[in-house]
N, CA, C and O atoms as a CHARMM CRD file, in Angstrom:
* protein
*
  336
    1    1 UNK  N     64.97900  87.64000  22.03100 PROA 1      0.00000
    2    1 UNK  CA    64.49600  86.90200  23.17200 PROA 1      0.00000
    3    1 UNK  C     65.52700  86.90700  24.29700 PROA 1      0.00000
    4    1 UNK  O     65.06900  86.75200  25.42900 PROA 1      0.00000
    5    2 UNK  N     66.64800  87.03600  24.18800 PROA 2      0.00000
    6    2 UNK  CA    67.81100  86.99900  25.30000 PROA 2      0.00000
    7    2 UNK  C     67.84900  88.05400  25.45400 PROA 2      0.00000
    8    2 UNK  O     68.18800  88.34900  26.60100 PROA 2      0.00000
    9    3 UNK  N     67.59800  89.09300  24.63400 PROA 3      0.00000
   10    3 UNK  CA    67.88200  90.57300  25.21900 PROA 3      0.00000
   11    3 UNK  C     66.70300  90.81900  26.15800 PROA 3      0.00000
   12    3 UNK  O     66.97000  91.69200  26.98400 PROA 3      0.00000
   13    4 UNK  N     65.46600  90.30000  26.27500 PROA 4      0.00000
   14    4 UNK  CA    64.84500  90.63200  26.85300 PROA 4      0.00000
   15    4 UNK  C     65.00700  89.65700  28.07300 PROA 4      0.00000
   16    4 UNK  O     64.03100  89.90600  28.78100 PROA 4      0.00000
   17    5 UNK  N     65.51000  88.99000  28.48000 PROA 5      0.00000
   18    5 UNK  CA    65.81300  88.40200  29.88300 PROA 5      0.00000
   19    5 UNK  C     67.14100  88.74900  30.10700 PROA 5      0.00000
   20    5 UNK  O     67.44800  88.70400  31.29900 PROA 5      0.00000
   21    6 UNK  N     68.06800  89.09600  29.30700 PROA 6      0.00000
   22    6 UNK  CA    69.51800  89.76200  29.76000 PROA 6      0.00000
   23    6 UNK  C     69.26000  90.72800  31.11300 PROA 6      0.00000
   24    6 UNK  O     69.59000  90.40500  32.25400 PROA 6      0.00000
   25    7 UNK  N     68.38200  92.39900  30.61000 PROA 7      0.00000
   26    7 UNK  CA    68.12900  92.90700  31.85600 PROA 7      0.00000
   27    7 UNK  C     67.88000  92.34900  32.55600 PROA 7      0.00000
   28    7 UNK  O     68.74800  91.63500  33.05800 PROA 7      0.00000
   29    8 UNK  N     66.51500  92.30700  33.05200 PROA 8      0.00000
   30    8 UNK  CA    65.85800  91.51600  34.20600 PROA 8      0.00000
   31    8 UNK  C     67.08600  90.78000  35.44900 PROA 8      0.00000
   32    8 UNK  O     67.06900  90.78900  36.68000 PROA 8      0.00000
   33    9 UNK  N     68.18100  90.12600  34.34800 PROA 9      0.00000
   34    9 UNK  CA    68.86400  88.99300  35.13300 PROA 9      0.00000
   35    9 UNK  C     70.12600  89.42900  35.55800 PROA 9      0.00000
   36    9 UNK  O     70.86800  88.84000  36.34500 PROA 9      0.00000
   37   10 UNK  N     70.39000  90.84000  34.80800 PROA 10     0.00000
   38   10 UNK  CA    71.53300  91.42700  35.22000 PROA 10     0.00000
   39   10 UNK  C     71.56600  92.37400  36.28400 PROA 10     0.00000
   40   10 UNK  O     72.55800  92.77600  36.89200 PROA 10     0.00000
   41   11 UNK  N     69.94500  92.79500  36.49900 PROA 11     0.00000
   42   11 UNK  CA    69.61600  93.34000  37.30400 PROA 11     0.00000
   43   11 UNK  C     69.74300  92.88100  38.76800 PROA 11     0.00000
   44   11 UNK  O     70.15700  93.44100  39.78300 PROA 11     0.00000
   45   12 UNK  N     69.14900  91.44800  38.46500 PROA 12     0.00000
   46   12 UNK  CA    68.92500  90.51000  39.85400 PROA 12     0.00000
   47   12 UNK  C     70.14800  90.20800  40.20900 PROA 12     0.00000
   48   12 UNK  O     70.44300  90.07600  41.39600 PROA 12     0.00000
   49   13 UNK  N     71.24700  90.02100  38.97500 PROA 13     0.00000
   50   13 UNK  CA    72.60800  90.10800  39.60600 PROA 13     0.00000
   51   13 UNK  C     73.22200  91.33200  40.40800 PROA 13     0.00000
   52   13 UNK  O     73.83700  91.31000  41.47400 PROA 13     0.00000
   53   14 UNK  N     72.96200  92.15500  39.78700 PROA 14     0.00000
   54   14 UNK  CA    73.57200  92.93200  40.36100 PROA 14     0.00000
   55   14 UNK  C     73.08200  93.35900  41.57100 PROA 14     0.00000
   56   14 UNK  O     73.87900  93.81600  42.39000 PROA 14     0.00000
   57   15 UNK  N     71.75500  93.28300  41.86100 PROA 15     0.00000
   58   15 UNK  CA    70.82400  93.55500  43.21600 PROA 15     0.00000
   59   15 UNK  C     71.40500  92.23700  44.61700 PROA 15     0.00000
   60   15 UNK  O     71.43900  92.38700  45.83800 PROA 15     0.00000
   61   16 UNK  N     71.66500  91.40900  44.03300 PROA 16     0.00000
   62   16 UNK  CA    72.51800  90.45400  44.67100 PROA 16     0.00000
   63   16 UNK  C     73.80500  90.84300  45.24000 PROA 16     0.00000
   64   16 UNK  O     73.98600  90.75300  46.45400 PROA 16     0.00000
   65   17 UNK  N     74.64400  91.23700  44.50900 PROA 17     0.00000
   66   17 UNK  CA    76.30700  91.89600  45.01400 PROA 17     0.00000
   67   17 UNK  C     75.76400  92.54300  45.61900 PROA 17     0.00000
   68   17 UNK  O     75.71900  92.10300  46.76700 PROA 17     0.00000
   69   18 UNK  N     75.24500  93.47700  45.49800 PROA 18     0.00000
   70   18 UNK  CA    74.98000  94.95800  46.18500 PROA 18     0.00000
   71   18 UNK  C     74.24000  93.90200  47.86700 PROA 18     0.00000
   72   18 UNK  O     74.99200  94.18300  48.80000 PROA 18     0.00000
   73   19 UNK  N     73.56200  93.30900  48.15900 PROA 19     0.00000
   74   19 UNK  CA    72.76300  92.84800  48.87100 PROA 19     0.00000
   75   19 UNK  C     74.31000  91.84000  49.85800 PROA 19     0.00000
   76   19 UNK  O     74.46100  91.64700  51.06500 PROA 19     0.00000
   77   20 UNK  N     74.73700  91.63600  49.27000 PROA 20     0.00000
   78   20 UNK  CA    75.90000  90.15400  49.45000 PROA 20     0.00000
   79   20 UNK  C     77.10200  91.76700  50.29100 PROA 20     0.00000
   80   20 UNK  O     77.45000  91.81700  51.47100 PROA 20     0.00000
   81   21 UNK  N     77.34100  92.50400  49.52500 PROA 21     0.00000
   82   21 UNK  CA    78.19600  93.37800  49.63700 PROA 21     0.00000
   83   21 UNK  C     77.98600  94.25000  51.32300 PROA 21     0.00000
   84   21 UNK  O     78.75300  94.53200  52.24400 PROA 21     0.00000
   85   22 UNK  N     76.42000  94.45200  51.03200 PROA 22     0.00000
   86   22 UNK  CA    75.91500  94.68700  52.29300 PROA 22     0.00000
   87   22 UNK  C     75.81200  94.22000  53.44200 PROA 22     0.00000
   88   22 UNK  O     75.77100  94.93100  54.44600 PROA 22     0.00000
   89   23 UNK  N     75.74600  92.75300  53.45000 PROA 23     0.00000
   90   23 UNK  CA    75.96100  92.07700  54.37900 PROA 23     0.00000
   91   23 UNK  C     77.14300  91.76900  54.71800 PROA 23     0.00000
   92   23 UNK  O     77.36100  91.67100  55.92500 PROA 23     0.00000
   93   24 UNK  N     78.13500  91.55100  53.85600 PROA 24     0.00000
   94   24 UNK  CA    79.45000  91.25600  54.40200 PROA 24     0.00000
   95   24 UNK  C     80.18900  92.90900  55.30500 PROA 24     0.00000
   96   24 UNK  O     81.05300  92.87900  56.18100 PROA 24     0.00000
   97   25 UNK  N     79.47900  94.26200  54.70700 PROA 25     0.00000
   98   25 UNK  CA    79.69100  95.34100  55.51400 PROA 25     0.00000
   99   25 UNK  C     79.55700  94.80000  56.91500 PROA 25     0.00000
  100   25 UNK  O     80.40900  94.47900  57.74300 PROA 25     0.00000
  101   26 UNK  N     77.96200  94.79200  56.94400 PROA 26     0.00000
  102   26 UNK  CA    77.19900  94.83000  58.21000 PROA 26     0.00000
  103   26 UNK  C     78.28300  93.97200  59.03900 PROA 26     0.00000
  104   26 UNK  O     78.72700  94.45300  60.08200 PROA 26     0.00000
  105   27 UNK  N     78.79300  92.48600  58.51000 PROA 27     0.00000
  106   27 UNK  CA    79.58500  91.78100  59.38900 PROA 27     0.00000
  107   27 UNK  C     80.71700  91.81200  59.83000 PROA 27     0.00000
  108   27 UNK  O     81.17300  91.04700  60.67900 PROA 27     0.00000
  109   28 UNK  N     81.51600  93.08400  59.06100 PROA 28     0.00000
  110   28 UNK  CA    82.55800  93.35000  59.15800 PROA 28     0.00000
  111   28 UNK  C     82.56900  94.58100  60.24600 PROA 28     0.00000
  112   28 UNK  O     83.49700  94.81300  61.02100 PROA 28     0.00000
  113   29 UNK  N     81.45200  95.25500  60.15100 PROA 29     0.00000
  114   29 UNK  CA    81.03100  96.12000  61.39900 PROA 29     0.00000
  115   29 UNK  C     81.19100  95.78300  62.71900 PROA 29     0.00000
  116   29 UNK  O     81.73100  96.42300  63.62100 PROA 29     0.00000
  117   30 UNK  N     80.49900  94.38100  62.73600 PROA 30     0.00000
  118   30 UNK  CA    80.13400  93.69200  63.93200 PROA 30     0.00000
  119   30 UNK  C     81.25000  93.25200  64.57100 PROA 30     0.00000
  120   30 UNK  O     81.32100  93.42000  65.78800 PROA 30     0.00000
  121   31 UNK  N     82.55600  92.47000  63.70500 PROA 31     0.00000
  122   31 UNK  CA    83.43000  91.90100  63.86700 PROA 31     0.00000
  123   31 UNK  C     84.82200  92.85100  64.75700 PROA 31     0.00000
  124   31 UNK  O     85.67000  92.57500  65.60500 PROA 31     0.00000
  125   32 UNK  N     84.39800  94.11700  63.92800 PROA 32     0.00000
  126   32 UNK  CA    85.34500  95.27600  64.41100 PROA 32     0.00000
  127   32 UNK  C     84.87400  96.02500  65.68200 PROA 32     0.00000
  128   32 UNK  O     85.69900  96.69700  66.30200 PROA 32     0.00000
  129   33 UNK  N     83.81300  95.95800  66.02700 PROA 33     0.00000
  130   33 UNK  CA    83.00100  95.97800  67.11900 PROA 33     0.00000
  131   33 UNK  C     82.81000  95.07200  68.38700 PROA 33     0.00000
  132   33 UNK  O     82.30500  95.43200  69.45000 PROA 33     0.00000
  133   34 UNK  N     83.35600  93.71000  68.05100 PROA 34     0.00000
  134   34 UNK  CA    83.51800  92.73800  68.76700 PROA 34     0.00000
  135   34 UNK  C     85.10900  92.69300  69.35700 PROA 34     0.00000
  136   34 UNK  O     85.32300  92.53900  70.56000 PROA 34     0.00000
  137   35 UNK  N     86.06800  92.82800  68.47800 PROA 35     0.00000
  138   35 UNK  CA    87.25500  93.01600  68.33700 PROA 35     0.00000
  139   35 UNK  C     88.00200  94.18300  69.60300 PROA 35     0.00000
  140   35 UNK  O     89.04200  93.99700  70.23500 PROA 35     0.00000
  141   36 UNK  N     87.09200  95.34300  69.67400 PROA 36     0.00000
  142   36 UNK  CA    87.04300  96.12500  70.35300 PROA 36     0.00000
  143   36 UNK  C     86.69100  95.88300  71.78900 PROA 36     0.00000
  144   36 UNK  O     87.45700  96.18800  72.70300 PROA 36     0.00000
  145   37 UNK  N     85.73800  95.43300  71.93700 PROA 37     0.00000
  146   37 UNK  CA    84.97300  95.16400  73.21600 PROA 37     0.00000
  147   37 UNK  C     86.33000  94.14400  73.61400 PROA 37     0.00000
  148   37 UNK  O     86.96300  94.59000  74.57100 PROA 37     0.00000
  149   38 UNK  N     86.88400  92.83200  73.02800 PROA 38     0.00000
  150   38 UNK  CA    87.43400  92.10800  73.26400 PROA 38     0.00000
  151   38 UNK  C     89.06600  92.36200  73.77400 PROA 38     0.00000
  152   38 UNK  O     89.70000  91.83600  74.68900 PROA 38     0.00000
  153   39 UNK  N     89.46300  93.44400  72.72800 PROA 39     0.00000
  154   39 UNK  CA    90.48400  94.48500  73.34300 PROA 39     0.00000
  155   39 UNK  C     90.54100  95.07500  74.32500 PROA 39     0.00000
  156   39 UNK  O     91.68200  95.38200  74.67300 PROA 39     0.00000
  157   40 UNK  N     89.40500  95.50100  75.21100 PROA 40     0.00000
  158   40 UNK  CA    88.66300  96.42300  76.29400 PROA 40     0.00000
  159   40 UNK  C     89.11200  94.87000  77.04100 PROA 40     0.00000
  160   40 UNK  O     90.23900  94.79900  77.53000 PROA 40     0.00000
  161   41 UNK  N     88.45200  93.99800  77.08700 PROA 41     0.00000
  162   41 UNK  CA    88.61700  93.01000  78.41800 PROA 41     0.00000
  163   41 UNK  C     89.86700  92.78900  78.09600 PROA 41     0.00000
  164   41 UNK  O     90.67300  93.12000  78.96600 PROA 41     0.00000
  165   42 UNK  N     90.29300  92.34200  77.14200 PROA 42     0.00000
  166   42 UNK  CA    92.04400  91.81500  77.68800 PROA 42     0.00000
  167   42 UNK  C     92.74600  93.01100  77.90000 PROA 42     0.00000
  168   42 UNK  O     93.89000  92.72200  78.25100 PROA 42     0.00000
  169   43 UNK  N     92.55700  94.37000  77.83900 PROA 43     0.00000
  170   43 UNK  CA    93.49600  95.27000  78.30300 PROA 43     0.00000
  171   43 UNK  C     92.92200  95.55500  80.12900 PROA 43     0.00000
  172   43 UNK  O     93.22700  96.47000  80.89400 PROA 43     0.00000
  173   44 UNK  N     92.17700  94.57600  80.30400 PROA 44     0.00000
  174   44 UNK  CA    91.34000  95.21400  81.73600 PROA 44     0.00000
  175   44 UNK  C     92.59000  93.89400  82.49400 PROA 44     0.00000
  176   44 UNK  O     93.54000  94.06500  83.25700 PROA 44     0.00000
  177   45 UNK  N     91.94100  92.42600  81.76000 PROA 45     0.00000
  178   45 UNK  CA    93.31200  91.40700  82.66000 PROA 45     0.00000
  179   45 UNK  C     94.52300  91.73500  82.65500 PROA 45     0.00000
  180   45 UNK  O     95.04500  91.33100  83.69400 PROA 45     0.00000
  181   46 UNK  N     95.53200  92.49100  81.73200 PROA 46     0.00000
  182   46 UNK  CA    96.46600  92.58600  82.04700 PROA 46     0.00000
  183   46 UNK  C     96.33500  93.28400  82.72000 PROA 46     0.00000
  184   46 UNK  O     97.05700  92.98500  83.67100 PROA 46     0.00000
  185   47 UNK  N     95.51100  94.69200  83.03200 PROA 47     0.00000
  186   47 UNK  CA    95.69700  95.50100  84.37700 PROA 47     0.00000
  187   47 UNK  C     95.96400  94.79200  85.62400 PROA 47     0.00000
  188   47 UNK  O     96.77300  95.10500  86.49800 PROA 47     0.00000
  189   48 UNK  N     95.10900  93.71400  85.58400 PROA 48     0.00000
  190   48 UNK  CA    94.38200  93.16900  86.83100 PROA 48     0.00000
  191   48 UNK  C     95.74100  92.15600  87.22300 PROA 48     0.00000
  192   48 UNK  O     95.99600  91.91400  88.40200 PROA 48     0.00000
  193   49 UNK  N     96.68300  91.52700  85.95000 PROA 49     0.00000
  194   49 UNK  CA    97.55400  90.59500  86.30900 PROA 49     0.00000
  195   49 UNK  C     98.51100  91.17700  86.89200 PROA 49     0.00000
  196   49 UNK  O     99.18000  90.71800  87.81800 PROA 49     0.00000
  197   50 UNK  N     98.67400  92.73600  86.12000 PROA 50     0.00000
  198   50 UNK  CA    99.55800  93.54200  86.51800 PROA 50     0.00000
  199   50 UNK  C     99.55300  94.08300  87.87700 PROA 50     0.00000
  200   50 UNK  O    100.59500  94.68400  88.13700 PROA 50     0.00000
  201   51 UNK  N     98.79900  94.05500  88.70400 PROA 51     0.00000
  202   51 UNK  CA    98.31400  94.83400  89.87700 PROA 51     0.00000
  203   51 UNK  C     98.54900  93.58000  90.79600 PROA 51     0.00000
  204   51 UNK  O     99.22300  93.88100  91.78100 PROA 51     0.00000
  205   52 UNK  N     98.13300  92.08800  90.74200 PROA 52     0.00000
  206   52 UNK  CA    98.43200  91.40500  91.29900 PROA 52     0.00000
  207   52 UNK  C     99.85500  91.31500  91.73000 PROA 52     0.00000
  208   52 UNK  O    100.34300  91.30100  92.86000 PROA 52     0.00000
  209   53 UNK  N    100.49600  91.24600  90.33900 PROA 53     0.00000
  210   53 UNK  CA   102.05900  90.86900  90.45800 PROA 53     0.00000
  211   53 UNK  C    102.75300  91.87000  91.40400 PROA 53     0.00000
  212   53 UNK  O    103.66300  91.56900  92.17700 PROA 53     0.00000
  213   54 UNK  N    102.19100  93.15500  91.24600 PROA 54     0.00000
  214   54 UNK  CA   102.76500  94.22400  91.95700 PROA 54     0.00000
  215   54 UNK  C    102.64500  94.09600  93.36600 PROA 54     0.00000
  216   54 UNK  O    103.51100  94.49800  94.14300 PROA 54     0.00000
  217   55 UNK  N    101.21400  93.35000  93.83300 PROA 55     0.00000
  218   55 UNK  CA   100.81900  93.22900  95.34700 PROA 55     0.00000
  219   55 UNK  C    101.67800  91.92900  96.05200 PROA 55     0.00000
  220   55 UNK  O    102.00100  91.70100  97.21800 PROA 55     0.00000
  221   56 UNK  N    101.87800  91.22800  94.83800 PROA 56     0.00000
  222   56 UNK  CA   102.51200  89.82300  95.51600 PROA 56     0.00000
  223   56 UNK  C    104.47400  90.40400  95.73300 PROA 56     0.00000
  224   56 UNK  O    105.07600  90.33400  96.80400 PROA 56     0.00000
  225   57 UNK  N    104.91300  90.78100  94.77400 PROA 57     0.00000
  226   57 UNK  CA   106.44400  91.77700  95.32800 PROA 57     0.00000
  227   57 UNK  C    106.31100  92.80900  96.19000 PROA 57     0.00000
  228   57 UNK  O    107.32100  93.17100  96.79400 PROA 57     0.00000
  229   58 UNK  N    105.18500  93.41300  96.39700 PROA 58     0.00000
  230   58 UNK  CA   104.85900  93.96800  97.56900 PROA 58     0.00000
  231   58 UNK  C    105.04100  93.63600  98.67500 PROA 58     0.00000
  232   58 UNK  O    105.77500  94.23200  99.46200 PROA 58     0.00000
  233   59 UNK  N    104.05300  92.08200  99.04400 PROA 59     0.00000
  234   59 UNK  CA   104.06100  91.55800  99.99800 PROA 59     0.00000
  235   59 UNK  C    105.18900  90.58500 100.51500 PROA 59     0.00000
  236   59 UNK  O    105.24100  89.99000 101.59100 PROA 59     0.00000
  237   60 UNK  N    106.26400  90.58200  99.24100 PROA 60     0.00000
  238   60 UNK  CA   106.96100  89.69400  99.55700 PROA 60     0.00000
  239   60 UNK  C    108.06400  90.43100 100.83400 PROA 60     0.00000
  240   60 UNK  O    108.57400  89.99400 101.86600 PROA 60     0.00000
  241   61 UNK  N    108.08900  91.92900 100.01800 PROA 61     0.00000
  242   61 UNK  CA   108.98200  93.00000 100.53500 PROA 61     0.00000
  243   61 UNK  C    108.58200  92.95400 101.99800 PROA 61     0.00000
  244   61 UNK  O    109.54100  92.86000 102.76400 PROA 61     0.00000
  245   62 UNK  N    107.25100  93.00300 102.61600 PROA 62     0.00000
  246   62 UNK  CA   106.89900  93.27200 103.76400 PROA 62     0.00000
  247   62 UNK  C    107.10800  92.40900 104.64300 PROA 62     0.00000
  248   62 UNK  O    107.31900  92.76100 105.80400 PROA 62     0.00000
  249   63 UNK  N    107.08600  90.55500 104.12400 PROA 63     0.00000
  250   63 UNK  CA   107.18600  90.09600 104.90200 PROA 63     0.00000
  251   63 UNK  C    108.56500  89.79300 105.26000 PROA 63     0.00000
  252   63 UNK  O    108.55100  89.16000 106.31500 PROA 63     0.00000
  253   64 UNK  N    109.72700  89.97300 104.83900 PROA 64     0.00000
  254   64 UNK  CA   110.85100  90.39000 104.58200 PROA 64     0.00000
  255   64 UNK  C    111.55600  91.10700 105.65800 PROA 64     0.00000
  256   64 UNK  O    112.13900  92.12500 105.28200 PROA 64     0.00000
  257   65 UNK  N    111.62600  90.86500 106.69100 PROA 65     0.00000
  258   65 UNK  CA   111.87600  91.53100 108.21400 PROA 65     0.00000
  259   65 UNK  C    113.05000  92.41800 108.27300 PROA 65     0.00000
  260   65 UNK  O    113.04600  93.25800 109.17200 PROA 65     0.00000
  261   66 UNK  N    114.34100  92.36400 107.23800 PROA 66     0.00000
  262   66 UNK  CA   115.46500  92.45700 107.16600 PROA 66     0.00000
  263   66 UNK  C    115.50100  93.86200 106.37900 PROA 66     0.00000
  264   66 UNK  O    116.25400  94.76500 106.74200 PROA 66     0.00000
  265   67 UNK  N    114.25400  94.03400 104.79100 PROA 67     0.00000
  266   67 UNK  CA   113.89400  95.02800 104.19200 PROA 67     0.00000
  267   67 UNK  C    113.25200  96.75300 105.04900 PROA 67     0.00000
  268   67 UNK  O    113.10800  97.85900 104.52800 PROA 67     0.00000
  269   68 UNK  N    113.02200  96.33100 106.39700 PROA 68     0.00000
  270   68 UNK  CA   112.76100  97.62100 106.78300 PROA 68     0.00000
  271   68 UNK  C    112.99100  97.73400 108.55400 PROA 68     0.00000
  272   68 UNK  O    112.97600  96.71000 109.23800 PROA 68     0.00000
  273   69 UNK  N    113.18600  99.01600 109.12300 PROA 69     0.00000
  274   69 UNK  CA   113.32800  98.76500 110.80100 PROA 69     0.00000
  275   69 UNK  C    111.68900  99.21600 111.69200 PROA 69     0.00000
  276   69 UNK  O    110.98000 100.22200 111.72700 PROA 69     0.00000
  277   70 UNK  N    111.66000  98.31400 112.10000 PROA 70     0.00000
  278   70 UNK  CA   110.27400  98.34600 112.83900 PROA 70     0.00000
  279   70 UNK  C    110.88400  99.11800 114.29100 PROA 70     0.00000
  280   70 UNK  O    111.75500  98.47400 114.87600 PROA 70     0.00000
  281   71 UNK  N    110.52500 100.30600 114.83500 PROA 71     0.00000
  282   71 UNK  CA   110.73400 100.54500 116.21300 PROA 71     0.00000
  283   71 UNK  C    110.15800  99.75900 117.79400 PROA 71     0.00000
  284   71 UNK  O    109.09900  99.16400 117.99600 PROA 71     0.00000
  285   72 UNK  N    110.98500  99.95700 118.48200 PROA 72     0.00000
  286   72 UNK  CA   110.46900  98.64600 119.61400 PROA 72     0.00000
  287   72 UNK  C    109.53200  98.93500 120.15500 PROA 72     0.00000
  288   72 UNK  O    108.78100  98.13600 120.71300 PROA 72     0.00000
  289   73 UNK  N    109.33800 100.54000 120.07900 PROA 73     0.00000
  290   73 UNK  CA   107.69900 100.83700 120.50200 PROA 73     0.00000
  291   73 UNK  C    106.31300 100.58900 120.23800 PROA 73     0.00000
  292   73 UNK  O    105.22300 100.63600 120.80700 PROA 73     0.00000
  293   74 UNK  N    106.94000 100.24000 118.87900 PROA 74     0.00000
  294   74 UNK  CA   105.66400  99.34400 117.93300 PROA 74     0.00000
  295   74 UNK  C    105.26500  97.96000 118.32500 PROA 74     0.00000
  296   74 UNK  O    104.20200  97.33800 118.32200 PROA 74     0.00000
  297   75 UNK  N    106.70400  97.65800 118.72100 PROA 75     0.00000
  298   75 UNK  CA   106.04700  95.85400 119.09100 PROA 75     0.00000
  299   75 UNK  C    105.55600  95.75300 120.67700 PROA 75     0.00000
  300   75 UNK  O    104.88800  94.84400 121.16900 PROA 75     0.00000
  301   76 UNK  N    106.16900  97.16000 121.46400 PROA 76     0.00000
  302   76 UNK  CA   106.31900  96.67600 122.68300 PROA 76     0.00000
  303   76 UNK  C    104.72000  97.28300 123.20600 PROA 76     0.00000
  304   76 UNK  O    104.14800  97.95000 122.34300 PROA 76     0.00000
  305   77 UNK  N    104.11000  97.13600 124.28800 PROA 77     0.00000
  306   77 UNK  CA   103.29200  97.81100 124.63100 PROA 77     0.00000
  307   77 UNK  C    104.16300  99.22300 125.82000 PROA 77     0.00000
  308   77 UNK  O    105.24600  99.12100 126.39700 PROA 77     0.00000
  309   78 UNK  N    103.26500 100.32100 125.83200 PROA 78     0.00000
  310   78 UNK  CA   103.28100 101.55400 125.96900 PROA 78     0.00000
  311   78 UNK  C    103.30700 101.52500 128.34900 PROA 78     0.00000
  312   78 UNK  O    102.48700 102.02300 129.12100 PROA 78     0.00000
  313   79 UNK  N    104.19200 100.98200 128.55800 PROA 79     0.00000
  314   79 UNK  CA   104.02000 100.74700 130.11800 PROA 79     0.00000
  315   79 UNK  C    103.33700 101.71100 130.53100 PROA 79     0.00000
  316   79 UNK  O    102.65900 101.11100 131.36500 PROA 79     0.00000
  317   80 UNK  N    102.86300 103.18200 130.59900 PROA 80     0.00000
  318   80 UNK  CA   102.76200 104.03600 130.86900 PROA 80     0.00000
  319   80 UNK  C    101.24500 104.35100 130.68500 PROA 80     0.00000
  320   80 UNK  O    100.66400 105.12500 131.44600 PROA 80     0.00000
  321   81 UNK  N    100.55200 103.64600 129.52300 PROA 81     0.00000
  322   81 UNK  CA    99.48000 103.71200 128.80700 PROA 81     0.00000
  323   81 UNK  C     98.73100 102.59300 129.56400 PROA 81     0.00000
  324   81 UNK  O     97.56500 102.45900 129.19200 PROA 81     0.00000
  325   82 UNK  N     99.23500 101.56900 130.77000 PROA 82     0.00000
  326   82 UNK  CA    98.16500 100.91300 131.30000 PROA 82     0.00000
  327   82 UNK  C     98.68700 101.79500 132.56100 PROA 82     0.00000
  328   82 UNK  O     99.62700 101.07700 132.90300 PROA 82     0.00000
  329   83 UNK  N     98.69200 102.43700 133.10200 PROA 83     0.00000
  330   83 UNK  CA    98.26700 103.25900 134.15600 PROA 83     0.00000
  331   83 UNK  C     97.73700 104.46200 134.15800 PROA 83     0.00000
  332   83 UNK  O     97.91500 105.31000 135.03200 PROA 83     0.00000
  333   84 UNK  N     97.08000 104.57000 133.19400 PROA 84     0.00000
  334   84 UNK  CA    95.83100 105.59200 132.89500 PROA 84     0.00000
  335   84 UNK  C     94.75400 104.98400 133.28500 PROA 84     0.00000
  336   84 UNK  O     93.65900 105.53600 133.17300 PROA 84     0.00000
């Protein structure tokens, strides 16, 4: 009498792992898939923090009057150019 419900139940066990096994795949798929995408955006902000930081020492440089020589022709207007 036990041998004859032994199969049956070892079966359903085992159709279980296999089922349990499968799903924990599937989620481990998903997870590594998520993981990824999530890698993709935080490697996009550090670009983005990185590019900032670069524009703000940029701008610091520019506004920085002492860091470069501006010619006086640049600031001055062109006397010559209003008598055209």
């Amino acid at each position: 009498m036990i041998g004859r419900f032994a199969l049956p139940v070892l079966v359903g066990v085992l159709g279980a792992a296999l089922g349990w096994g499968a799903l924990l795949h599937s989620e481990n798929q998903r997870l590594v898939r998520q993981i990824a995408v999530l890698d993709g955006q935080l490697s996009g902000c550090q670009a983005r923090t990185r590019n900032i930081t670069e524009d703000k020492q940029s701008d610091a440089t520019v506004a920085d009057p002492r860091t470069y020589h501006v010619p006086e022709r640049w600031l001055l207007p062109d006397p010559d150019a209003a008598r055209d």
